[in-house]
DRENMIMAR-335948 format. One record per residue (C-alpha): residue number from 1; residue in three letters; chain; x, y, z. Coordinates in steps of 0.001 Angstrom, whole numbers. Layout:
// residues N
- bami	zavo	mipa	X	Y	Z
- NUM	ALA	A	X	Y	Z
...
This chain:
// residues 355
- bami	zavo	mipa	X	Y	Z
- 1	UNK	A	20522	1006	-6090
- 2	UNK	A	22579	2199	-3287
- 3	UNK	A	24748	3880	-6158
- 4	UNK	A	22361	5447	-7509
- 5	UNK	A	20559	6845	-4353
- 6	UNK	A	24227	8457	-3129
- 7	UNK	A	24325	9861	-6631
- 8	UNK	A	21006	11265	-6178
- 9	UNK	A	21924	13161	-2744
- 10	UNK	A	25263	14056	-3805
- 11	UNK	A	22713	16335	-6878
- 12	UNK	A	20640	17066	-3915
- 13	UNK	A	23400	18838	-2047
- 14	UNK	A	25216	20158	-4739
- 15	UNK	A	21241	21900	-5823
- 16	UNK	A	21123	22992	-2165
- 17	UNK	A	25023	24636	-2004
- 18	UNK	A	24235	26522	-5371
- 19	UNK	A	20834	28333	-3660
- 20	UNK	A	22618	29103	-961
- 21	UNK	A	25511	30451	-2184
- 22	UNK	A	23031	32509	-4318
- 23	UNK	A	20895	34028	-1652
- 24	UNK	A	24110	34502	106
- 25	UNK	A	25297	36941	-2766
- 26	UNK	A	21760	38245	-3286
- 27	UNK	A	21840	39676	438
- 28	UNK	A	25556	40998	-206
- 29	UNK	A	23955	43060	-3288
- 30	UNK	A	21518	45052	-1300
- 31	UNK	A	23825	44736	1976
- 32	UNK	A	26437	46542	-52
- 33	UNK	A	23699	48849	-2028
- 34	UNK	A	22617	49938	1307
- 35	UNK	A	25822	51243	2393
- 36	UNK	A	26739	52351	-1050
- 37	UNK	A	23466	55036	-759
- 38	UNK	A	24641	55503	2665
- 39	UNK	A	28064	57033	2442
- 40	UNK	A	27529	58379	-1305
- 41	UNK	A	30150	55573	-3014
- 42	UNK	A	29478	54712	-6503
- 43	UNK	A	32076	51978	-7522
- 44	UNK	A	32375	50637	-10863
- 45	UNK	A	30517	47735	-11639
- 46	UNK	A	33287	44904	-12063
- 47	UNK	A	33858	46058	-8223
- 48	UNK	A	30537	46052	-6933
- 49	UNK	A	30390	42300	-8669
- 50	UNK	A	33526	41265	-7384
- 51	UNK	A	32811	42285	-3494
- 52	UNK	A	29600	40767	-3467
- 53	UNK	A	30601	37293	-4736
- 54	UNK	A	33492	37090	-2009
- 55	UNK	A	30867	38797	766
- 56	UNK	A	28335	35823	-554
- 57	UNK	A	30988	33005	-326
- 58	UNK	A	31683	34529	3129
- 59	UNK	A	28753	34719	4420
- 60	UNK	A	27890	30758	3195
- 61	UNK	A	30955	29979	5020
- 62	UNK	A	29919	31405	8317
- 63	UNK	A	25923	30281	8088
- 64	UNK	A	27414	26384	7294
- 65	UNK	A	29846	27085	9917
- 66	UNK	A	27564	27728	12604
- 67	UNK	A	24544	25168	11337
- 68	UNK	A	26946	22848	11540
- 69	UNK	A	28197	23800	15052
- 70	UNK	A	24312	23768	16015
- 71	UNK	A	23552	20611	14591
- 72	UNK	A	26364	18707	16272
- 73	UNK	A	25715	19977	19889
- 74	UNK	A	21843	18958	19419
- 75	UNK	A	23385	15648	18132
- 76	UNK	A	20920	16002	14653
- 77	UNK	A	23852	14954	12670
- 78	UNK	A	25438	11911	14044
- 79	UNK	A	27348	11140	10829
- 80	UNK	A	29551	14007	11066
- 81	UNK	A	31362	12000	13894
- 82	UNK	A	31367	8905	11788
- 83	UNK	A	35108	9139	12031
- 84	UNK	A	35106	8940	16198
- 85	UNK	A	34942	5817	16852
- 86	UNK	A	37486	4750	14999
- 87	UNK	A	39883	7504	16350
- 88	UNK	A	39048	6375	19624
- 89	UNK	A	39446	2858	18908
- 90	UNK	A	43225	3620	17085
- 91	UNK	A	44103	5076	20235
- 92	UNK	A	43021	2259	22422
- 93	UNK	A	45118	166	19954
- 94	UNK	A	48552	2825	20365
- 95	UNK	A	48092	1752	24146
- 96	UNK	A	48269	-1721	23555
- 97	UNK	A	44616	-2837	23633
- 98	UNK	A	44343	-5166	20757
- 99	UNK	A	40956	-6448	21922
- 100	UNK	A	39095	-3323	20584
- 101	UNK	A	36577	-3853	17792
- 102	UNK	A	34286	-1510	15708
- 103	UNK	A	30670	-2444	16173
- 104	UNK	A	28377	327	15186
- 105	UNK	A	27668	45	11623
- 106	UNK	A	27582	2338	8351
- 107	UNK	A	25067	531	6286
- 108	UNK	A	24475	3915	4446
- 109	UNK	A	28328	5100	3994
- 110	UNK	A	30410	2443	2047
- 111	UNK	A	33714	3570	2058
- 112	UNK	A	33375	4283	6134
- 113	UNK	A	31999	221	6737
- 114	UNK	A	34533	-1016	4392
- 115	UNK	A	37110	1242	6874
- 116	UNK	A	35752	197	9654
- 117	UNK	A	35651	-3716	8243
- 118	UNK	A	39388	-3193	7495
- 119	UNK	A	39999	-1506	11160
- 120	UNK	A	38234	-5038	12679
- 121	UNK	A	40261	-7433	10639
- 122	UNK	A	43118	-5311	11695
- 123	UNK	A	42394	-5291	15115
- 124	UNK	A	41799	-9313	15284
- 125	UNK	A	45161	-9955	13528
- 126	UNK	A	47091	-7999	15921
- 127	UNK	A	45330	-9486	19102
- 128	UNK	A	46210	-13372	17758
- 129	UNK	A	49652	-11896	17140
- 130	UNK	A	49918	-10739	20704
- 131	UNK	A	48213	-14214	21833
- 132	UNK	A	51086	-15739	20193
- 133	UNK	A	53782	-13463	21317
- 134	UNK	A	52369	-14234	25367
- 135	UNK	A	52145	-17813	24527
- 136	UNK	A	55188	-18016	23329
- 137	UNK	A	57290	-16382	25699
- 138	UNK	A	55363	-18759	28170
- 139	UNK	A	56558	-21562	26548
- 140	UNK	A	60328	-20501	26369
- 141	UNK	A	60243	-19481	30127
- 142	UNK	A	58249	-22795	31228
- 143	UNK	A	61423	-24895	28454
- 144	UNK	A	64102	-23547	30037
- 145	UNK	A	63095	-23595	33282
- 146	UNK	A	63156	-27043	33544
- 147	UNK	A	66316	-27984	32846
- 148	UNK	A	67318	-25059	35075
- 149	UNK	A	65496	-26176	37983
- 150	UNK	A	67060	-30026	37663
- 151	UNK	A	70681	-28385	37420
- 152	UNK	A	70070	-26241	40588
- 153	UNK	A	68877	-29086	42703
- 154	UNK	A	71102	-31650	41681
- 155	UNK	A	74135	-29402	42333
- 156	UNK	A	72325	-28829	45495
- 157	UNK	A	72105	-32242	46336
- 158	UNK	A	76313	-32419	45218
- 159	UNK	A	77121	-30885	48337
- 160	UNK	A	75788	-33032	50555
- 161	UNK	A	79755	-34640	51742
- 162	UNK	A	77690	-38534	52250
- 163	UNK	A	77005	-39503	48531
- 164	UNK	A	78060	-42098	47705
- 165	UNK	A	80427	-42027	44239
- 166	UNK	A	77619	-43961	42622
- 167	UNK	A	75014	-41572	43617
- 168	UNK	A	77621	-38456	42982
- 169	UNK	A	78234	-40010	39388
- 170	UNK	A	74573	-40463	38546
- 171	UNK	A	73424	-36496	39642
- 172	UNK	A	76399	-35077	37534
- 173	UNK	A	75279	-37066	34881
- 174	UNK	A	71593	-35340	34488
- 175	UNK	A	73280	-32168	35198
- 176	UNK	A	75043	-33040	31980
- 177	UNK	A	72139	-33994	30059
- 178	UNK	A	70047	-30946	31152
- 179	UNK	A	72541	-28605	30490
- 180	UNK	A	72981	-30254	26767
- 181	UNK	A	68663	-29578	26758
- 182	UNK	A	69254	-26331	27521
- 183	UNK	A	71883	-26363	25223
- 184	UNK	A	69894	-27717	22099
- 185	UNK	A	66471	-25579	23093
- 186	UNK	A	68851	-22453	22543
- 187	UNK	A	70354	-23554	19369
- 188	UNK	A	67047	-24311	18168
- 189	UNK	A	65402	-20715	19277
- 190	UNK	A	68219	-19411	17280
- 191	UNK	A	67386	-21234	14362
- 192	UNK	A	64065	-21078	14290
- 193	UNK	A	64576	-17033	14623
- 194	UNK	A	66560	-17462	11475
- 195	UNK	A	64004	-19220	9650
- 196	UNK	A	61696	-16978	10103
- 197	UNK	A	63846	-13262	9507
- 198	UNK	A	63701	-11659	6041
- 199	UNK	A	67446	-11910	6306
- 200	UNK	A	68229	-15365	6239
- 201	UNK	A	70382	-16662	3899
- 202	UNK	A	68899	-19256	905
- 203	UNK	A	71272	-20384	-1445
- 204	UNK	A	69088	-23511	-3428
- 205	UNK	A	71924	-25329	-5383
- 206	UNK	A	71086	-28728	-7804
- 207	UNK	A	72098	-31780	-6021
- 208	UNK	A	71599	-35547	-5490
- 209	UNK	A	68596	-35506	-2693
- 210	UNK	A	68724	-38961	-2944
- 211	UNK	A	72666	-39333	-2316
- 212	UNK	A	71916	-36954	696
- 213	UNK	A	69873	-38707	2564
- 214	UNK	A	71527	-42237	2172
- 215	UNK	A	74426	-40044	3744
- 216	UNK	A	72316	-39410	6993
- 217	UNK	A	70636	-42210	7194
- 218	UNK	A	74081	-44049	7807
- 219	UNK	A	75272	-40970	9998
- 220	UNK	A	72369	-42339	12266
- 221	UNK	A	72931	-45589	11991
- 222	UNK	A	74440	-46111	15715
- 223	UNK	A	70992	-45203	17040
- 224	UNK	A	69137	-47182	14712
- 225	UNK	A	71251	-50398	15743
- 226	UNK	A	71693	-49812	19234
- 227	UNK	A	67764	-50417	18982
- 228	UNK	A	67727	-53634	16522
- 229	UNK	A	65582	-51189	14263
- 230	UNK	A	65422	-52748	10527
- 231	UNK	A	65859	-49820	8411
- 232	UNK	A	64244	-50063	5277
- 233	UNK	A	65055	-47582	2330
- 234	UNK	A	63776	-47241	-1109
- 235	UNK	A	65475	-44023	-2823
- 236	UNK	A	64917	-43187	-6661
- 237	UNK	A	67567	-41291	-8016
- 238	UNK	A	66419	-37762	-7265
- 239	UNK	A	67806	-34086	-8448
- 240	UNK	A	66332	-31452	-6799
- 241	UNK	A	67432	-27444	-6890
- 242	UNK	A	67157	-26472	-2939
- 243	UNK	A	69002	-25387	-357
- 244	UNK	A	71005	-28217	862
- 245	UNK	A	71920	-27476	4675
- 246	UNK	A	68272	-26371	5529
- 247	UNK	A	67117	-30100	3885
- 248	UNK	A	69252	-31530	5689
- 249	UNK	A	67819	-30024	8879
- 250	UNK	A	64683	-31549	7705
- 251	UNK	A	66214	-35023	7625
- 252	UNK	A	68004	-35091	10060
- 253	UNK	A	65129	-34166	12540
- 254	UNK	A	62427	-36711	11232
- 255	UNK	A	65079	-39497	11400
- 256	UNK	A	65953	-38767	14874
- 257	UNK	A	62149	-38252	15869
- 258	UNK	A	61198	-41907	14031
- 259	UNK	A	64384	-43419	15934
- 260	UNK	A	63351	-41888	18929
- 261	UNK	A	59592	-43185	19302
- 262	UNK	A	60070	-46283	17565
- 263	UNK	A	60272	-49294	20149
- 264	UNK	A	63481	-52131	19677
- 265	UNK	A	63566	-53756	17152
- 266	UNK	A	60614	-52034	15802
- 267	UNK	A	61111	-50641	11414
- 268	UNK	A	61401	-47681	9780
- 269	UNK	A	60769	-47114	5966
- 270	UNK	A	61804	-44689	3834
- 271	UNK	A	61264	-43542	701
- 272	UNK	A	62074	-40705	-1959
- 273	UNK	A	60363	-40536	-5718
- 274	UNK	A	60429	-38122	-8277
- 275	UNK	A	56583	-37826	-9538
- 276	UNK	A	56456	-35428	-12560
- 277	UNK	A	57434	-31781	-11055
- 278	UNK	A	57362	-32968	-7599
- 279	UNK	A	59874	-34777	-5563
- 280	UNK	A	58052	-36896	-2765
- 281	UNK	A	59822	-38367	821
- 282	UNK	A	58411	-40332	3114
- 283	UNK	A	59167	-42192	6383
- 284	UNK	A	57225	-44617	8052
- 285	UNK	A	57864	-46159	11433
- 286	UNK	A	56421	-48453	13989
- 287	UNK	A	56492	-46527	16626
- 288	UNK	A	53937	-45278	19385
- 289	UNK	A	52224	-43368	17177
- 290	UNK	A	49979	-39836	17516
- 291	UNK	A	46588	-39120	18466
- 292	UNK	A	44243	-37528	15890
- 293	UNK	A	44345	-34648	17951
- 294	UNK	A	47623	-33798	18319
- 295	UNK	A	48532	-34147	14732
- 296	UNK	A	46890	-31173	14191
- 297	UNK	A	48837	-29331	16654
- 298	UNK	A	52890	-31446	16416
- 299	UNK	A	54252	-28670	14233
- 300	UNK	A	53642	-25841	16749
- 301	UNK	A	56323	-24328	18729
- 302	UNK	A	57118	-26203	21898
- 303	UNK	A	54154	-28763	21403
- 304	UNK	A	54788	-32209	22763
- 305	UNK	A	51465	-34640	22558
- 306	UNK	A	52379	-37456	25246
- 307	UNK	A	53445	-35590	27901
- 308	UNK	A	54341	-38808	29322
- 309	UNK	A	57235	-39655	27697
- 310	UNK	A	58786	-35892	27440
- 311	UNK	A	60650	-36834	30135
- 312	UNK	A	62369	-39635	29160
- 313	UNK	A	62508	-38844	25111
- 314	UNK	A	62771	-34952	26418
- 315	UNK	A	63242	-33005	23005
- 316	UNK	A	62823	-28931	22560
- 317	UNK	A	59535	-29067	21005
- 318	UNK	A	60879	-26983	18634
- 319	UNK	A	62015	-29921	15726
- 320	UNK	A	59255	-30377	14127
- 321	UNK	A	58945	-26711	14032
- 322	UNK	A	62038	-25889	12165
- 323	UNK	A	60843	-28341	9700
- 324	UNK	A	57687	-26997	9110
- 325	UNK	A	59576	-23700	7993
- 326	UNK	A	62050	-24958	6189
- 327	UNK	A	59347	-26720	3925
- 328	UNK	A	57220	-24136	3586
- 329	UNK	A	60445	-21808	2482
- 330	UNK	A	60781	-24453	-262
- 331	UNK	A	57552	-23917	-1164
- 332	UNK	A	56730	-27562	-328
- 333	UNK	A	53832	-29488	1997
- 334	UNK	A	54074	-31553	4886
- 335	UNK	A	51593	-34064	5757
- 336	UNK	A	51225	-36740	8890
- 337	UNK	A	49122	-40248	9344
- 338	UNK	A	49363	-41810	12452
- 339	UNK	A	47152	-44563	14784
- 340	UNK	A	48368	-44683	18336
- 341	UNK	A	50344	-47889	18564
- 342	UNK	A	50510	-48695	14968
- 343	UNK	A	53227	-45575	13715
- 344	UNK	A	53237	-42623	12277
- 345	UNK	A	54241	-41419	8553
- 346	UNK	A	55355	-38437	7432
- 347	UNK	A	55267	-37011	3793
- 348	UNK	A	57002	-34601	2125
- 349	UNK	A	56582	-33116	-1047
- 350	UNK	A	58835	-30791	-2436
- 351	UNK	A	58980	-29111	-6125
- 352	UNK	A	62134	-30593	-8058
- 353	UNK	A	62557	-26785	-9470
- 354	UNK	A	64725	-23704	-8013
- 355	UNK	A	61768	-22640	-4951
């Protein structure tokens, strides 16, 4: 209906144009007659013809011209600055105001609502972007200056000439472990920039997954032992086209993450299946588990649920992260069941194909 009414008007206008245009040229014939008799010129008639259709289109110009002029001052046209608010709200956004939305609407002009729907959607996608960008420069300012503030105060406290060695020893020591924080939140800032640039490197090559991770599972097996964990693995013989190094990222960082929150001589489970076109992992522990809260949140940048234990188990916030992106660059899923207390598992999925 809507369709058919524009059609309608657009007849309507082009009806309207054609009169005018005609009495336009009609009052250019006896205009031009007039003088003609006037100043005794006879010109032929192809002339005569010619001058009055360009004196018509003229004067249609300048009557449109000035109606429209009129019209716009007494505000009887409104919809001939359909187009202002959305100048004015692209130049709010050139300054940096990513809040500003388009409200008015255009019910009766399609193409300038589904503009001004674009414009919104737009606009709300580059304010969460900006959200982000503050939040996360938040978050690397409040991670590192942690660790910078221990190292400051501890070297502080150094210089006091009555510590004892014991109490000398034990300062340099968390200078040494902050500084290796510091160290590893860097590293991973770098990485996880990587990740996420057009320009990093993915070179998926077919390998033994399962030979893989039997390989780091034993590279961690100090930490496991050192906490009488039983380590429990199940691992079908698995091919898989990916890239190997970023896996191994993967691995490497839910291992050290079930070791980490997994009490002594708590267990950890692991296993690895090859279901049709999908290869599937998954680790189980015993550990402290997550709330149903924060396992909607674990894989953001710099989230750490129990900020309890950060101290203690201090990580970068940034592991779980990294993994996150490297599964999703394999075009794989990542999903985590936990009960506080009772463990957490992790599973991923990953397709046994070139990503």
């Amino acid at each position: 209906m809507n369709r058919r009414k524009q059609k309608l008007v657009g007849i309507a206008w082009f009806i309207l144009v054609l009169i005018l245009i005609s009495s336009m040229i009609a009052v250019a014939y006896f205009l031009t007659g007039y003088i003609y008799q006037v100043i005794g010129l006879n010109p032929l008639p192809l002339a005569i013809q010619i001058i009055n259709t360009l004196l018509g289109l003229l004067f249609t110009g300048l009557l449109i011209g000035a109606l429209g002029r009129i019209a716009r001052s007494k505000g009887w046209i409104p919809e001939m600055n359909v187009f202002a608010p959305i100048i004015d709200a692209l130049e709010r956004i050139a300054r940096g105001d990513f809040s500003v939305r388009i409200t008015k609407e255009y019910a009766d002009n399609e193409m300038v609502s589904k503009l001004a729907s674009s414009f919104n959607k737009m606009a709300l996608e580059l304010d969460q972007m900006e959200n982000m960008r503050q939040e996360f420069i938040s978050d690397v300012s409040h991670e590192i200056q942690s660790p910078l503030t221990s190292i400051r105060g501890f070297a502080q406290a150094l210089k006091n000439e009555k510590l004892t060695p014991q109490e000398r020893d034990h300062y340099l020591n968390i200078i040494e472990e902050e500084s290796t924080r510091l160290s590893r939140i860097t590293e991973d800032l770098l990485r996880l920039a990587s990740l996420e640039s057009e320009n990093l490197p993915f070179k998926p090559e077919n390998y033994h997954l399962d030979q893989q991770i039997k390989n780091l599972i034993l590279a961690c097996e100090p930490q496991w032992r050192d906490k009488s964990i039983a380590m429990e693995v199940s691992l079908q013989e698995v091919m898989i086209t990916a890239d190997e190094d970023l896996l191994s990222q993967v691995w490497i960082n839910l291992f050290h993450n079930s070791i980490k929150f997994t009490p002594e001589k708590g267990s950890i489970h692991v296993d690895l299946n090859h279901l049709e076109n999908q290869v599937i992992f998954k680790i189980s522990d015993t550990g402290v588990g997550i709330s149903e809260e924060d396992q909607t949140r674990i894989f953001e940048r710099f989230y750490k649920g129990d900020k309890s234990r950060t101290r203690s188990k201090a990580g970068s916030g940034l592991g779980l992260s990294i993994v996150k992106k490297i599964v999703d660059l394999h075009q794989g899923t990542i999903q985590v069941e936990s009960k506080l207390g009772k463990g957490t598992s992790i599973t991923v999925s990953l397709p046994d194909g070139e990503p």
